[in-house]
N, C-alpha and C positions, 0 to 999 in steps of 0.2 A: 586553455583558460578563458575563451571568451566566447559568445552565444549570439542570438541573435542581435543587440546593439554593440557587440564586438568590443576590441581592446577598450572603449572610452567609459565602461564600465567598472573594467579592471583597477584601470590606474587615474592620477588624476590629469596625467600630461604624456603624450609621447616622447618626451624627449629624456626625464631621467628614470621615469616610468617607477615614481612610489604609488605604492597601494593604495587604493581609493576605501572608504569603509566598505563597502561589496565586494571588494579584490582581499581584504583581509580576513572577509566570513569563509570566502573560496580556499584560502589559503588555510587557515583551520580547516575547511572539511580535508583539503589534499594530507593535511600533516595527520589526520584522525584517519585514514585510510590507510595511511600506509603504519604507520602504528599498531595493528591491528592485524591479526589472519582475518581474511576473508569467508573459510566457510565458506560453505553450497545454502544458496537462498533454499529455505525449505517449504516447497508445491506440492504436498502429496495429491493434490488432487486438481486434474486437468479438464477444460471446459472443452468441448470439444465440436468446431463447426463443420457445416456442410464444405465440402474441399472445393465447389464453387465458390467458394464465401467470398462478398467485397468486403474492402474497409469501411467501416464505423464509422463517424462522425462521433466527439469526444463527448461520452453519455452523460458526462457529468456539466458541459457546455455547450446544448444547443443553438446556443445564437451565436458563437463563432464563425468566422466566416457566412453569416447568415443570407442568405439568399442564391450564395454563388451552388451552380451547380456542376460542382466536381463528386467523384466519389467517396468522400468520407462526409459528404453533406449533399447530399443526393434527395430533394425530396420524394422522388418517386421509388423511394424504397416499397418492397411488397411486403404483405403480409407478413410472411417466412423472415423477412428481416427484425420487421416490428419485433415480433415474439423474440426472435436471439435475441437483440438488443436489451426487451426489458430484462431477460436471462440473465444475461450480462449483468445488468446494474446491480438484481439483489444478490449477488455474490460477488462484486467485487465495488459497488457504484451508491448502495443506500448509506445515504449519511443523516448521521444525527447529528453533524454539526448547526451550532443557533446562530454565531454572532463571529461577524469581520468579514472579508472581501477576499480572501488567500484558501476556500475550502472546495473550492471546484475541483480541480483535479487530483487532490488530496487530501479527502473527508475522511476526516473521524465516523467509524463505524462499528458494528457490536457485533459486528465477523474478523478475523484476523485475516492479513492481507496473505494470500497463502494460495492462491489459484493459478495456474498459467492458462494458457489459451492454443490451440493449436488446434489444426484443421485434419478430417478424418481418414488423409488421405496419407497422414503422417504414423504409418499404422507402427515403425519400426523405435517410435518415442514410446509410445503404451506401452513398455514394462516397465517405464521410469516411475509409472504413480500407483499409488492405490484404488484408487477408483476415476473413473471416466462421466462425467456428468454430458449426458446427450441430448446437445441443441443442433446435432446434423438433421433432423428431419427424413431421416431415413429412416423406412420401419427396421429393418435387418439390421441396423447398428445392434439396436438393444439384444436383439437373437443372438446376434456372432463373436459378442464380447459379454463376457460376464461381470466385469466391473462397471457396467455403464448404469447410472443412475440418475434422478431426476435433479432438477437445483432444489429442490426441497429436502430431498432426502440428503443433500452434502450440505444444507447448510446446520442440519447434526452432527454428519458424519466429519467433519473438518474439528471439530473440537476432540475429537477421539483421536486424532495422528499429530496431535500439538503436543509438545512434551511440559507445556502449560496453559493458564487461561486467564486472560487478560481482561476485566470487565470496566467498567467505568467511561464506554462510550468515547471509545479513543481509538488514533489507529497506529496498528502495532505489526511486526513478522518475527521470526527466528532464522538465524542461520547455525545449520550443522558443522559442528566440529570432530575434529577424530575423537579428543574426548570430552564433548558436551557441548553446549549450545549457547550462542548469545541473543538475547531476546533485546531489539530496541521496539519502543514506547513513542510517539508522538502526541502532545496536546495539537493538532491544525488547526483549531478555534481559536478564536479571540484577535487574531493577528488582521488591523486594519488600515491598509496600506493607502496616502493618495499623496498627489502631490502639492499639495496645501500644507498637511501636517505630518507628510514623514509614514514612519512606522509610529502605530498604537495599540497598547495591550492592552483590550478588555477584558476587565476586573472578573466579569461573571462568566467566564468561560472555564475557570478554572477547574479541574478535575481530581479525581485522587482516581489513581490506577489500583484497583483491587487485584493482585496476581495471585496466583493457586499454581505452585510445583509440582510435577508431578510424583511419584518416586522416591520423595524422602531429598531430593535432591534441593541443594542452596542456592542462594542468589548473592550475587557479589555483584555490588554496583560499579561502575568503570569510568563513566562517563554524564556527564551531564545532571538533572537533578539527584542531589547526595542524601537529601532530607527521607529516611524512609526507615518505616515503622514495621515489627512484626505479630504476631498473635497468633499463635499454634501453628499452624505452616501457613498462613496467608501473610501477603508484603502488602504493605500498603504505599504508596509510592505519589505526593500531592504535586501535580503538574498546573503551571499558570498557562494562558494563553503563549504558543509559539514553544513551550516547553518539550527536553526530550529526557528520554530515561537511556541510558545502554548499559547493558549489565550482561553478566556470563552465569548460565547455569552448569552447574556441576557438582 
């Protein structure tokens, strides 16, 4: 239950140790977890680097730790990185977020978060996906696997292994169920945080989720925004800054 400023976030005192407002958001997510099956996060589609690959510096926060040179912040990355990296970003790292201070490492964006990452030396995971997107830099990757495709070509092909579609410039995933799927929804806009004034929700960040089922199949809200609209098989679903959607298709 605690992170990098540890227990004095949790609670307000060590000694009878009641919930702090932070220690009671925590506590909602613990009691929404277990409430809940889990599902398989659903990745039909793997990005795939060179099996030398170092770690990344976090694409969505270059000036972190800025200047220090360790390996995830390495200025003298080559070439061969560069390119992965921008790879990287337009499939899991382009954000259309406009407004607040909280969209860094969790931008709203008009791909669904649906990729994993693994290295090409991990040959015995490639029958977990559909397709292999090839940022190893090896010519022979593309020959020796037949799923291996460009990041252009998956950032179509990723809508086609979703069992919906989420438009409205927000970021969203699904998890597999034995029977059907629960799709959650994030607004990460609008939320802006300092120590002057707290948490503030900006007004114009607000969004409506446009979702398309696929299959004839329903949406059954569960969790979080309730307010939601339908019109022939499209949900409409209006999210404020910080807002979330979770709902179960079936």
């Amino acid at each position: 239950v605690s992170e990098e400023w540890g227990l004095h976030n949790t609670f307000f005192d060590g000694r009878d140790f009641e919930l702090s407002l932070y220690g009671r958001v925590k506590k909602d997510f613990l009691d929404f977890v277990n409430k809940y099956e889990q599902g398989t996060f659903h990745a039909p589609i793997a990005i795939v680097l060179p099996k030398d690959m170092q770690v990344l510096c976090n694409i969505n926060d270059t000036s972190f730790n800025h200047g220090l040179r360790i390996p995830y912040e390495n200025p003298d990355l080559t070439q061969r990185e560069l390119k992965i990296a921008e790879g990287i970003k337009i499939l899991m790292g382009e954000t259309v977020s406009q407004y607040g201070n909280e969209t860094k490492t969790l931008p709203n964006s008009n791909l669904p978060d649906a990729f994993d990452i693994i290295h090409e030396d991990c040959e015995a995971a490639f029958s977990a996906y559909e397709y292999l997107v090839d940022l190893t830099f090896n010519p022979s990757f593309a020959k020796k696997h037949r799923k291996a495709i460009s990041v252009d070509e998956a950032k179509t092909k990723i809508f086609e292994l979703m069992p919906c579609t989420v438009y409205g410039g927000l970021h969203w995933f699904v998890n597999k169920l034995s029977d059907g799927w629960y799709l959650t929804v994030f607004n990460n806009d609008g939320v802006d945080k300092s120590v002057e004034n707290g948490e503030r929700i900006i007004a114009d960040a607000a969004r409506t989720a446009v979702i398309e089922i696929k299959h004839g199949q329903n949406l059954i809200p569960l969790e979080g925004v309730r307010e939601i609209n339908k019109s022939d098989s499209i949900y409409y679903v209006p999210l404020n800054g910080g807002d979330y959607f979770f709902a179960r298709i079936g």
